[in-house]
C-alpha positions in Angstrom: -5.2 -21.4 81.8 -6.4 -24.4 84.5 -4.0 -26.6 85.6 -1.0 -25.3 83.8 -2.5 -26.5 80.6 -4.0 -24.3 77.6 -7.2 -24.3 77.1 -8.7 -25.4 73.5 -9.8 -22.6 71.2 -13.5 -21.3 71.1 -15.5 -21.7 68.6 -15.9 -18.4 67.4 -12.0 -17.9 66.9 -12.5 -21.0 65.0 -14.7 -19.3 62.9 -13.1 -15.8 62.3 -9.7 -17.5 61.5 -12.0 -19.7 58.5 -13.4 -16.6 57.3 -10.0 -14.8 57.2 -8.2 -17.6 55.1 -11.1 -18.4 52.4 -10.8 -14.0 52.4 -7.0 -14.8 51.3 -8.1 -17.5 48.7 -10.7 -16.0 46.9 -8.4 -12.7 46.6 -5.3 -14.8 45.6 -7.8 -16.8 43.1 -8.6 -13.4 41.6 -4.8 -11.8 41.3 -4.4 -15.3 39.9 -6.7 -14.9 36.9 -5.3 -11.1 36.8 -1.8 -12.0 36.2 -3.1 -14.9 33.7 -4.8 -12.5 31.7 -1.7 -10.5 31.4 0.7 -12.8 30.8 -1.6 -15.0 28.0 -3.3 -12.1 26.4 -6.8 -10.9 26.8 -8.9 -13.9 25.6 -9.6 -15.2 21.8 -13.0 -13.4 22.0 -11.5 -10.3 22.3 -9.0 -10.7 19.0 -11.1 -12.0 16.9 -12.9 -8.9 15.6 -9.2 -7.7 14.8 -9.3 -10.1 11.6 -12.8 -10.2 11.1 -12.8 -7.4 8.6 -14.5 -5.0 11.6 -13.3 -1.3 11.9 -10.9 -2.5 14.4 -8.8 -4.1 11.6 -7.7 -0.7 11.0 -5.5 -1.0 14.0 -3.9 -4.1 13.4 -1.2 -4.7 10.8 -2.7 -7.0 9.1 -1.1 -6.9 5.2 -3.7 -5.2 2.3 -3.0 -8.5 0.2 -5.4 -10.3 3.3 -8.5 -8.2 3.5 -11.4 -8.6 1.7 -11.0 -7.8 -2.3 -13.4 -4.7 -1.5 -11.5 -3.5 1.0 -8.4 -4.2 -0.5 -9.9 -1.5 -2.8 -11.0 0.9 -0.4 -7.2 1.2 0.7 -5.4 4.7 0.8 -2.7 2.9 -1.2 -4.7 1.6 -4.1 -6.3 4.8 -4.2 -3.8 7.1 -4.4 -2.3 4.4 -6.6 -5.5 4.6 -9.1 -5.3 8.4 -9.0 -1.8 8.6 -10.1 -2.6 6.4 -13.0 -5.6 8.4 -14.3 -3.7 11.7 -14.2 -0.5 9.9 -16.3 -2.8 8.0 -18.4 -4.6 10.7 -19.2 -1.5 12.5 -20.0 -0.8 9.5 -22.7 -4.3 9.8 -24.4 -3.9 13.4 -24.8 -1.0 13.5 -26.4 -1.9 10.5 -28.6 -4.7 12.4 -29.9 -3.4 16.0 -30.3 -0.3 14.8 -32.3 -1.2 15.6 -34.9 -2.6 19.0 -34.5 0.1 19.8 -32.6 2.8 19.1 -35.2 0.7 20.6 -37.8 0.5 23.9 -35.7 4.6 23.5 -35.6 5.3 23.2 -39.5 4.5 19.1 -40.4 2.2 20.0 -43.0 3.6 16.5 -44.7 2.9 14.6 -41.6 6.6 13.7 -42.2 7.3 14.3 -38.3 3.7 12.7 -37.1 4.6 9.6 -39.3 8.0 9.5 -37.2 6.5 9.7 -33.7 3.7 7.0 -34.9 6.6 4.8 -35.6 8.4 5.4 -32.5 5.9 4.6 -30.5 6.7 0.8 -30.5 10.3 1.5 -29.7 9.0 1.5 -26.0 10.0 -2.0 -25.8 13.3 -0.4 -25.4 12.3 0.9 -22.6 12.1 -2.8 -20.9 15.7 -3.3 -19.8 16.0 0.3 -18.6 12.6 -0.3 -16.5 13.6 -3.8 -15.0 17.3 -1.8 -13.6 15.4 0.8 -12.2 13.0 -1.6 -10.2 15.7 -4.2 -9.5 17.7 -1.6 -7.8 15.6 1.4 -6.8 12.3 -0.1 -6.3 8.7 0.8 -7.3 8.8 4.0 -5.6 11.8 5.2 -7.9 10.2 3.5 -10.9 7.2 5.8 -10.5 9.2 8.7 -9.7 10.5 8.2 -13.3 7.3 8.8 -15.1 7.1 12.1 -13.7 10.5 12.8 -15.0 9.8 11.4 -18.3 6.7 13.1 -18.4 8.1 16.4 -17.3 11.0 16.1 -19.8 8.5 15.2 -23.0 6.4 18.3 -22.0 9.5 20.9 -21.6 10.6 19.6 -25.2 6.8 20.5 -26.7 6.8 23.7 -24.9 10.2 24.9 -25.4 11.0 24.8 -28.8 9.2 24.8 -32.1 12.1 22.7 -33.9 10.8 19.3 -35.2 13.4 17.9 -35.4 14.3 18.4 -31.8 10.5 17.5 -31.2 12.1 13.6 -32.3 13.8 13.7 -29.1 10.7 14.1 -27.4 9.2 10.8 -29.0 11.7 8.9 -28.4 11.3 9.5 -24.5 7.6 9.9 -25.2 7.9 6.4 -26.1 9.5 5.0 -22.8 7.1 7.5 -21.1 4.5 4.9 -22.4 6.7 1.8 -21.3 6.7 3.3 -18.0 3.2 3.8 -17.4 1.9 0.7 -18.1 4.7 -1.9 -17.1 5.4 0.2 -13.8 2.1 0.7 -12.7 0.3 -2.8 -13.5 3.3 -4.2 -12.3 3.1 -2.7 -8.8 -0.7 -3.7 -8.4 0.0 -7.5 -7.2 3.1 -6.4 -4.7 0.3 -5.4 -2.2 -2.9 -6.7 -3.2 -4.4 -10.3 -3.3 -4.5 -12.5 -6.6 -8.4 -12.2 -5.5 -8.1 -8.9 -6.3 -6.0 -8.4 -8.9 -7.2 -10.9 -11.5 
């Protein structure tokens, strides 16, 4: 102090206090951007190789019906789907083609019983009203239970008895074993893949 009165600041605390404030900005500027980033999301860049049919998509929950028809078909769904439709379709062929063997080897030496289940088999259309309740109500997931239980009901009739006449039985749910297979399964196909994919 001269005079009673302050003296003016120097220079260099001129300087320091010039440094120490643009210090303050350029970290504020940054925990700016920070808090930005958090609050808005990382930027597009980042999200677009979610969608982009990359690896990443894997993580994302993006719906099967979406993705690329050949991927669609490379999904654990449609394959375990396409599995369960070989073994149960498979199941169908056979025992179209060893009817007749097989009732032969059980007394039909008329064909009287393999003429019945040959004109049972379009009584599956019966099958239709009982199919449509079951998916209405149940669901797809119930619906394909039921082929296993038809399937399992038409095999413990073969195996169990060698009565044709109880072996009728066994086409007539044979017959909606058939319904079941078809209708059920191609009907399930376009609840979770694309019309790209499915036809």
């Amino acid at each position: 102090k001269e005079g009673g009165q302050d003296s003016p600041p120097s220079l260099a605390m001129i300087s320091a206090d010039a440094a120490e404030d643009v210090s303050r900005s350029d970290a504020g500027g940054e925990g700016d951007f920070q808090d930005n980033e958090l609050e808005n999301g990382p930027p597009a860049s980042k999200t677009a190789a979610c969608t982009d049919g990359s690896p990443d998509s894997n993580k994302a929950d993006v719906p099967i019906s979406e993705l690329p028809p050949p991927r669609q078909l490379r999904t654990r769904m449609f394959i375990l789907h396409a599995i369960f439709f070989g073994i149960v379709a498979a199941r169908n062929t056979f025992v179209l083609a060893t009817a007749k063997s097989f009732l032969a080897y059980l007394g039909d030496d008329d064909y009287l019983y393999l003429k019945i289940f040959t004109l049972l088999q379009p009584s599956s259309i019966l099958g239709l009203p009982v199919m449509n309740w079951v998916i209405n109500k149940k669901g797809y997931h119930v619906a394909l239970q039921c082929i296993n239980v038809l399937g399992l009901l038409h095999g413990i009739i073969q195996v169990s008895t060698n009565n044709l006449n109880i072996q009728v039985l066994g086409f007539f749910i044979f017959s909606f074993y058939r319904c079941f297979v078809f209708a059920v399964c191609f009907g399930f196909l376009p609840t979770y893949l694309g019309m790209n994919a499915v036809g």
